[in-house]
N, C-alpha and C positions, 0 to 999 in steps of 0.2 A: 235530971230534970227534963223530962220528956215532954214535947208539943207538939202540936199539927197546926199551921198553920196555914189556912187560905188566901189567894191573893187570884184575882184574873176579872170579878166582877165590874157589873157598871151596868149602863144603860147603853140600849142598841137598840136598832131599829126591827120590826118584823121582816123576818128571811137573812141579819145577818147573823154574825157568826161572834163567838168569845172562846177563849177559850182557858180555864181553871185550869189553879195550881195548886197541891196541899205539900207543904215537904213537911218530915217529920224529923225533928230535933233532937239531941239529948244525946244521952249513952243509951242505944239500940243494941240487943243481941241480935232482935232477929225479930221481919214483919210479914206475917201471914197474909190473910183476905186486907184489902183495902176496898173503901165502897163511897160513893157520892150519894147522900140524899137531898132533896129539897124540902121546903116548908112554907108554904103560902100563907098567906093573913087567916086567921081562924084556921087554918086547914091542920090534920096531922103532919107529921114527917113521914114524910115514904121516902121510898130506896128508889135509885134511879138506877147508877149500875154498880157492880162490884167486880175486883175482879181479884185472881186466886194467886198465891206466889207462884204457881206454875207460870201464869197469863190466862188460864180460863177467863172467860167474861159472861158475867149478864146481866139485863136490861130490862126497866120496866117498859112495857108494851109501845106507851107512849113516846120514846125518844128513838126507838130501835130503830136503823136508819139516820137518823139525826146525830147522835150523841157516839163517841167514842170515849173508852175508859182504856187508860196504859199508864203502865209505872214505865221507873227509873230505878230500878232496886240499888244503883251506885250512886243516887242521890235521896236514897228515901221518899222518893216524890212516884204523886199519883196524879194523870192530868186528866180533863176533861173535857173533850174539846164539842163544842156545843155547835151545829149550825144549821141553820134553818129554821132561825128561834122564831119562837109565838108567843103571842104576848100571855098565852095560859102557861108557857112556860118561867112567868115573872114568879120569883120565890129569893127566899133564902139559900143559898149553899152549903153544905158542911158535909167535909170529909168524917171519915172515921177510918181507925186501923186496927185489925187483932196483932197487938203489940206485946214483945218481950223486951222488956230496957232488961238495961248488965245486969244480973245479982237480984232479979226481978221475977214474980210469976208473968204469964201473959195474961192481958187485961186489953179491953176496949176501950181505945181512947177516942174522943171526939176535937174537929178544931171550932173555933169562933164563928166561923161562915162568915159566906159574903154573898151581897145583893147581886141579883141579876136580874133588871129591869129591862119588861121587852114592850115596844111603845110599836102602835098600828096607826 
């Protein structure tokens, strides 16, 4: 029973700082790219960063400088630590992982997301 779960969101002021959490649960063989997107009201989901089992990283234009993307591969976790936020940066959060659970093909999982509310 495999999940991703988000936790780090809230509400902050413009210029500070949050910083996201996704781990991922279950019976795990093995977890490839992990990535952060956002979602604004009406807006699509876009990708903010991702980053590769190696550590490779990248980042949509907008955070680069701001935003850092790092796993924990001995905790399944992907963080994201955000600072220098703007209040364009108010959205939804949600991870994603190319994931292999035990006895499993690898498949794209998604978590729940969480609010990040940036108030000027």
């Amino acid at each position: 029973q495999v999940q991703l779960v988000e936790s780090g969101g809230g509400l902050v002021q413009a210029g500070g700082s949050l910083r996201l959490s996704c781990a991922a649960s279950g019976s795990i063989f093995s977890i490839n790219a992990m990535r952060w997107y956002c979602q604004a009201p009406g807006k699509q989901r876009e990708l903010v960063a991702a980053i590769g089992s190696g550590g490779s990283t990248n980042y949509a234009d907008s955070v680069k400088g701001r935003f850092t993307i790092s796993r924990d591969n001995a905790k399944n976790t992907v963080y994201l630590q955000m600072n220098s936020l703007k209040p364009e940066d108010t959205a939804v959060y949600y991870c994603n992982a190319d994931l292999s659970p035990t006895w499993g093909p690898i498949k794209r999982y998604w978590g729940q997301g969480t609010q990040v509310t940036v108030s000027s």
